[in-house]
C-alpha positions as CSV (number, residue, x, y, z in Angstrom):
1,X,135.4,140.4,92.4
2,X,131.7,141.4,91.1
3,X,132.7,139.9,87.6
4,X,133.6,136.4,89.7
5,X,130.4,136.5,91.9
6,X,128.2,137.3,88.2
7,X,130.1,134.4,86.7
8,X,129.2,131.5,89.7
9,X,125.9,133.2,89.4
10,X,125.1,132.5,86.1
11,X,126.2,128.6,85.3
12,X,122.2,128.6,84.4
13,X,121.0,129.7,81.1
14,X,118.6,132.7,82.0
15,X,115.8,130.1,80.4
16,X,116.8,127.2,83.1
17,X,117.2,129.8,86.2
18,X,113.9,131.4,85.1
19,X,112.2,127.5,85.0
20,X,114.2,126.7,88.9
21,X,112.6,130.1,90.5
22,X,109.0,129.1,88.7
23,X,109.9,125.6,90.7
24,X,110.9,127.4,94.0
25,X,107.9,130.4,93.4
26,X,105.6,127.0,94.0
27,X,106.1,126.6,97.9
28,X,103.7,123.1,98.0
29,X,105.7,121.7,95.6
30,X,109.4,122.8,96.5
31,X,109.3,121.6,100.3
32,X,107.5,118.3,99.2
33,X,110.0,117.7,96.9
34,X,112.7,118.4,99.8
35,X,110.1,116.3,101.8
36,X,110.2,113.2,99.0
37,X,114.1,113.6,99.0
38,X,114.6,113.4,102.6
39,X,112.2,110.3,103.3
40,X,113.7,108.7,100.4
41,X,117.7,108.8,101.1
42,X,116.2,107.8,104.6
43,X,114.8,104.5,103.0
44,X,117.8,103.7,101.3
45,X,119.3,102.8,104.6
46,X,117.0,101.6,106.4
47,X,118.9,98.1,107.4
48,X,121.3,100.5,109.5
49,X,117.6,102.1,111.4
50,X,115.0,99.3,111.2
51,X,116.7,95.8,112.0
52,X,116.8,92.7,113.9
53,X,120.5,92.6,114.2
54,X,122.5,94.8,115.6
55,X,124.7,96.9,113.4
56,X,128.4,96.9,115.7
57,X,129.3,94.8,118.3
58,X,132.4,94.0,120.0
59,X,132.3,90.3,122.1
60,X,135.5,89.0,122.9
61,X,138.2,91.5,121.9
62,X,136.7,90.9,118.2
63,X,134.6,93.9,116.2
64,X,131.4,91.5,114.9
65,X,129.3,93.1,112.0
66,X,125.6,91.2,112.3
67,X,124.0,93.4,109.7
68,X,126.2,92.5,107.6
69,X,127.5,88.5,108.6
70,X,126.0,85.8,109.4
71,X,127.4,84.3,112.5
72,X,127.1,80.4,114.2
73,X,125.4,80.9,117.7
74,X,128.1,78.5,118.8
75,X,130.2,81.5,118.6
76,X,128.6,82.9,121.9
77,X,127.4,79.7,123.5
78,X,124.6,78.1,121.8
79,X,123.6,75.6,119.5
80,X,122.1,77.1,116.4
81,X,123.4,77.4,113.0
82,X,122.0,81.1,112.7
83,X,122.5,83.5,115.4
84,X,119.1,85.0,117.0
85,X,120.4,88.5,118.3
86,X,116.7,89.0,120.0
87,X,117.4,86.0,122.3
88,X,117.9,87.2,126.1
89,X,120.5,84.9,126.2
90,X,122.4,85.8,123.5
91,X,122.1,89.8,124.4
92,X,123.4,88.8,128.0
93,X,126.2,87.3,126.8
94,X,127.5,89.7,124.4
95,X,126.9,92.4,127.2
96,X,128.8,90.6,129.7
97,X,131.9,90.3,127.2
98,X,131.6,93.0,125.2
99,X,129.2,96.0,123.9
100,X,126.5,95.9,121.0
101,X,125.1,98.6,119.0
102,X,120.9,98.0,117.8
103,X,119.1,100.0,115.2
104,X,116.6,102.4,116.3
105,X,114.1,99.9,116.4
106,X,114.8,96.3,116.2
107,X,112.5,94.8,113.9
108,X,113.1,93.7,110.4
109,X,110.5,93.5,108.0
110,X,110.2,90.2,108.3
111,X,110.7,89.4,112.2
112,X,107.9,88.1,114.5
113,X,107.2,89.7,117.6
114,X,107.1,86.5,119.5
115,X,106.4,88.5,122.7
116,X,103.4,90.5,122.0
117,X,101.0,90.9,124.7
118,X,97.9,90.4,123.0
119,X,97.3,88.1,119.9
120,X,98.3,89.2,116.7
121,X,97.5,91.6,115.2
122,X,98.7,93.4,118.4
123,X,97.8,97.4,119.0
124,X,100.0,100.2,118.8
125,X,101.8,100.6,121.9
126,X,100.9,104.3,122.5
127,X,97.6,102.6,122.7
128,X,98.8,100.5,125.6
129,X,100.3,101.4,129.1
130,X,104.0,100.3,129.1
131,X,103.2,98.1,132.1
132,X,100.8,96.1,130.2
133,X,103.2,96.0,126.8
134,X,105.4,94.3,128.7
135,X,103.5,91.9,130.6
136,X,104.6,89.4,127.9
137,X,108.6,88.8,129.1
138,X,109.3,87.2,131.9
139,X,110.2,90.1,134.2
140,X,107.6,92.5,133.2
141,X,108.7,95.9,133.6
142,X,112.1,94.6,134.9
143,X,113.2,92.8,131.9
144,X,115.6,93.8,129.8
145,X,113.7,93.3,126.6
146,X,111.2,95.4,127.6
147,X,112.7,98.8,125.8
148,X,111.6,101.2,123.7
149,X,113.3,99.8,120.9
150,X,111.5,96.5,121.3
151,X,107.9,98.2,121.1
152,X,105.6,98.0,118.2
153,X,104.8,101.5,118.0
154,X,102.1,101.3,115.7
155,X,101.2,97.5,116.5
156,X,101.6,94.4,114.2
157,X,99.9,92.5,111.5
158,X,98.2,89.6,111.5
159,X,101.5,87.7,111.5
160,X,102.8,89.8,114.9
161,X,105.1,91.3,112.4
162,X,106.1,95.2,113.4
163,X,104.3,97.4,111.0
164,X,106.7,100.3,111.0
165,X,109.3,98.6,110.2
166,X,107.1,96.9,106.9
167,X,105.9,100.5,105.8
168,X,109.7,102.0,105.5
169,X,110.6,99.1,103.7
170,X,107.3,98.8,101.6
171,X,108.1,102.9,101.1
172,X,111.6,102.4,99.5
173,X,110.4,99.5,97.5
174,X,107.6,101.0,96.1
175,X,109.4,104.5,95.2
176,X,112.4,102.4,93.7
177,X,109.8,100.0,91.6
178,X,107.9,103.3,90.4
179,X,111.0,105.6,90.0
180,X,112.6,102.8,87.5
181,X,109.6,101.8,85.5
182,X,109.0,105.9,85.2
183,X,112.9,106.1,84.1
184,X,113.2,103.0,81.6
185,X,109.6,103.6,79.8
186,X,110.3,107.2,79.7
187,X,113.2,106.3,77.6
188,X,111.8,103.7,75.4
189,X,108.8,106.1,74.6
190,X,110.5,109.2,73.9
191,X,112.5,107.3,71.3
192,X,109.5,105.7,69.7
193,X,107.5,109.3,69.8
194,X,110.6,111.0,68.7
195,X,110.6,107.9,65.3
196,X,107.3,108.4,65.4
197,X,106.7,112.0,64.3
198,X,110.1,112.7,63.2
199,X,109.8,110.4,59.9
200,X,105.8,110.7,59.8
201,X,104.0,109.4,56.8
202,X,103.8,105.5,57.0
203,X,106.2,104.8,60.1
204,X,103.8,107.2,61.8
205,X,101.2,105.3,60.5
206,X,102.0,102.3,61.3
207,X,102.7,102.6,64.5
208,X,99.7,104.9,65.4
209,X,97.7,101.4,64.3
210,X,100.3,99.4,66.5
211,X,99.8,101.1,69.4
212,X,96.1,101.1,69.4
213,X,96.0,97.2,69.2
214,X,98.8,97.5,71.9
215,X,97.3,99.8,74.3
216,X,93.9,97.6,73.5
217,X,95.5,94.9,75.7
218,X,94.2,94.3,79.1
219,X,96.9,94.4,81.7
220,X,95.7,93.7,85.0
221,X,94.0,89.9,83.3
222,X,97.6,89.6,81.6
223,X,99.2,89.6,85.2
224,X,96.6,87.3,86.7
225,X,97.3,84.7,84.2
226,X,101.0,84.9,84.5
227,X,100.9,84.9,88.2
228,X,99.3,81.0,88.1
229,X,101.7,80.4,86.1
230,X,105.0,81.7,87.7
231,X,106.0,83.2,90.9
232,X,105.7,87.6,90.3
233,X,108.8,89.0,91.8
234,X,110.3,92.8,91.7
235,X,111.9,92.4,88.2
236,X,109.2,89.8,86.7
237,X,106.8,92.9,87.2
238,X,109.0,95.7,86.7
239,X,109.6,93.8,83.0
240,X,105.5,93.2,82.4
241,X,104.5,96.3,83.7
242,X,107.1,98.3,81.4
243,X,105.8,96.1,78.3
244,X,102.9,98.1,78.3
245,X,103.6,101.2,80.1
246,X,106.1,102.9,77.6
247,X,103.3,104.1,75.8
248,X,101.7,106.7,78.4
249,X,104.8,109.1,76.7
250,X,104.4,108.4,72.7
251,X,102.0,111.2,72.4
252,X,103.4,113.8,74.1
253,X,106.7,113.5,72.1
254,X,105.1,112.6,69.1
255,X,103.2,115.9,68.7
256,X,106.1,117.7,69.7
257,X,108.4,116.1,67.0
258,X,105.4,116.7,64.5
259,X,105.2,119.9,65.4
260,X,109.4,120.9,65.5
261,X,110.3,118.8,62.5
262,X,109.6,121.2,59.7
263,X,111.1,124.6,62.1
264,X,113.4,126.5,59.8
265,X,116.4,125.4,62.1
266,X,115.6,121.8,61.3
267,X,115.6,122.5,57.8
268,X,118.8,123.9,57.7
269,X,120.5,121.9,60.0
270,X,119.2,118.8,56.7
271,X,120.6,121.0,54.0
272,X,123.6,121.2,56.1
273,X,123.9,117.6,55.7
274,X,123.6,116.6,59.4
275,X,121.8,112.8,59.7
276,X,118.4,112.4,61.2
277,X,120.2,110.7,64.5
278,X,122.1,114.0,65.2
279,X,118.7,116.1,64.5
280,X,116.2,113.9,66.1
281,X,118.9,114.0,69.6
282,X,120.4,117.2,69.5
283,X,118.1,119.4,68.4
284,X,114.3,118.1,68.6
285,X,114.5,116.1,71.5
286,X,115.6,118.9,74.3
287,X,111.9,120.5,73.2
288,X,110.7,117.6,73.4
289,X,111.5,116.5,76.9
290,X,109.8,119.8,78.5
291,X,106.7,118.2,77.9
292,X,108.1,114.8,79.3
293,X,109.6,115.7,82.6
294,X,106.1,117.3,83.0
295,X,104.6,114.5,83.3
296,X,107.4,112.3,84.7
297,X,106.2,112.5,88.8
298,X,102.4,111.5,87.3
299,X,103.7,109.1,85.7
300,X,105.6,107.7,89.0
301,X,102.6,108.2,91.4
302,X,100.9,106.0,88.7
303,X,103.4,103.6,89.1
304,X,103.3,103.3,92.4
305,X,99.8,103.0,92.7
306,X,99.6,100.4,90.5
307,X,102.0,98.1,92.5
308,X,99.8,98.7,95.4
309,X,96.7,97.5,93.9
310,X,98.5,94.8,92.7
311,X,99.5,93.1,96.0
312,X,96.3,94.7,97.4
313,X,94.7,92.5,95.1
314,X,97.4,89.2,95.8
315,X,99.1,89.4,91.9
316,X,102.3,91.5,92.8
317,X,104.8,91.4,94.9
318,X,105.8,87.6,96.2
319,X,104.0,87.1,99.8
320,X,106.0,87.8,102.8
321,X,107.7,90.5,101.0
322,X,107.8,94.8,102.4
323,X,104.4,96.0,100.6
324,X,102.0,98.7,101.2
325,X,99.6,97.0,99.3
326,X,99.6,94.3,101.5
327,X,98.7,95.7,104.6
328,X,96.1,97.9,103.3
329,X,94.8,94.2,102.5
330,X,95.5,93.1,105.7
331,X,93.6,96.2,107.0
332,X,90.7,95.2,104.8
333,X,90.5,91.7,106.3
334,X,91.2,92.5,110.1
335,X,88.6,95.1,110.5
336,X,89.3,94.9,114.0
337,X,92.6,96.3,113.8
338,X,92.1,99.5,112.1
339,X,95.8,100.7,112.9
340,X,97.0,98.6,110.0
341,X,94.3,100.3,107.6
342,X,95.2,103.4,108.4
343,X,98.9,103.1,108.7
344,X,98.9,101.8,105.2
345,X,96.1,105.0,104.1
346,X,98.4,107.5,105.4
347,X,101.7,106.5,104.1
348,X,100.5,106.0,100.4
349,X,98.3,109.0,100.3
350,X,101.0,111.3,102.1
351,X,103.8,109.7,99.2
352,X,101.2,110.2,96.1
353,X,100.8,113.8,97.4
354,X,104.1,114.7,97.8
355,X,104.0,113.5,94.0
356,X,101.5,115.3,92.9
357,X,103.0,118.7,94.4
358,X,106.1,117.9,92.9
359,X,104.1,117.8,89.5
360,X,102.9,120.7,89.9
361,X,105.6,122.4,90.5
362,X,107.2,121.0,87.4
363,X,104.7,121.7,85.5
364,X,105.1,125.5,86.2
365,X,108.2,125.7,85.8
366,X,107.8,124.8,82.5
367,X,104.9,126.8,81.5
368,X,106.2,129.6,79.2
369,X,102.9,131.3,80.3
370,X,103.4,131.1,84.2
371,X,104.6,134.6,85.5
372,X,105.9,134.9,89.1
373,X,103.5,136.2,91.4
């Protein structure tokens, strides 16, 4: 029975369990990493928490899916090609034939609050009595649209859009855009560090001179000129931003490869005839990616950061579209609605320091030198 428990114990090399208890010795970074997690698998599905069309219904002895169809207002007595599930009328009529199940809050990222009290941008409703939030429907307090999940609990924009539901939107967007530009240039320059110092000589040479003219190249005036030129969506950046961001990983492996290429095992792993493909892989590059997944959540918070001073600055994401960037922008301009400033603050500085933890944390875990304390 011992020998069982030893065995599930020890699926970890003693050198990986001793790098996962450096990780979990760092308390900051472990619980914002479970922190990160959690808020991100939470942003995945936010169409099933943060929508403007119910997720279930049943009208009619049929089961209707809204989040997921599109259905002909004629189908429950109107006129419009689209159905409006925020309508009155269309709520009372599913109620009176059937049942309907809403999101938590009922706001998509790109809905209008059409019933706002104040002009847009609106404040938060904890900043307003509930008597006076719902001053704007017919009924007042009586009406059935005045709910909870029809407040703006931390106000609107500037286009009476609900600013919740744009930051968990802008949130998963902006973690997914940093974590795959962090994954596919991570990849592209480990294998040009690993070329790099593996062969050294002229290929190292070569493209030691390359990446000087490369890295050289001004970025942020590249994407100005492209976006008079063509529309910037998700992938259109994604695909410039990786063009020149791959290189942020070259040295690191580099020196690691230039260092590890003439080890003994190397050496005998050539006279044993393996190919440079096989050694570069299999033996250099695990060393080589301690020092890369070191840097990995830097290089995401970078990421992300740079997608938000794009749209900050109007050259990233197309307008209209979930961005954090934007309504810090929108802050900046509406200095009389500081909610939207600050909602936008908080979010990005409470993601980049959940990063940054997580960093940390990495980093000691793979510091031969760290000790626990």
């Amino acid at each position: 029975m011992m020998e069982v428990q030893t065995a599930k114990k020890s699926r970890l090399s003693p050198l990986n369990q001793r790098r996962l208890n450096l990780f979990k010795a760092n308390r900051r970074g472990y619980w914002s990493f479970w922190m990160f997690l959690v808020l991100f698998f939470v942003s995945l599905f936010a169409e099933l928490l943060v929508n403007d069309r119910p997720i279930v219904g049943f009208y009619k002895g049929e089961l209707i899916f809204p989040i997921f169809n599109e259905y002909d207002e004629a189908k429950f007595g109107g006129f419009l090609a689209i159905t409006d599930f925020r309508d009155p009328f269309i709520q009372q009529e599913i109620n009176a034939n059937g049942w309907i199940v809403w999101p938590l809050i009922r706001y998509d990222y790109r809905s209008v609050n059409n019933a706002i009290p104040t002009p847009a941008p609106s404040k938060p409703a904890f900043l307003m009595s509930r008597k006076k939030a719902c001053n704007a429907y017919p009924k007042g307090l009586d009406d059935p649209g005045c709910i909870i999940g029809n407040m703006n609990w931390l106000g609107t924009d500037d286009q009476g859009r609900d600013v919740i539901a744009r930051i968990i939107y802008g949130f998963r967007i902006s973690v997914l855009f940093g974590l795959t530009l962090t994954i596919a240039s991570s990849a592209i320059g480990v294998v040009a560090g690993a070329v790099q110092g593996y062969f050294g000589g002229w290929t190292d040479l070569i493209f030691q001179r390359f990446l000087e003219v490369w890295t050289s190249i001004p970025t942020l005036y590249l994407l100005i000129i492209l976006a008079s030129v063509i529309t910037p969506g998700f992938w259109i950046l994604l695909t410039i931003m990786l063009i020149f961001s791959w290189t942020a990983l070259v040295g690191v492996v580099r020196a690691e490869f230039l260092r590890g290429r003439n080890f003994e095992y190397v050496r005998a792993a050539r006279a044993l005839g393996l190919g440079d493909r096989k050694i570069i892989f299999k033996h250099l590059l695990p060393n080589a990616m301690v020092a890369t997944l070191t840097f990995m959540p830097f290089i995401t918070s970078g990421s992300i950061t740079t997608l938000t001073s794009l749209d900050f600055l109007g050259f990233g994401l197309p307008p209209g579209s979930a961005s954090l960037g934007e309504l810090l922008k929108q802050g900046k301009v509406n200095l009389q609605a500081p909610w939207l400033g600050i909602s936008g603050f908080v979010i990005i500085a409470f993601m980049l320091s959940l990063l940054v933890f997580i960093g940390e944390a990495v980093r000691d875990a793979f510091d031969p030198r760290k000790t626990f304390k």
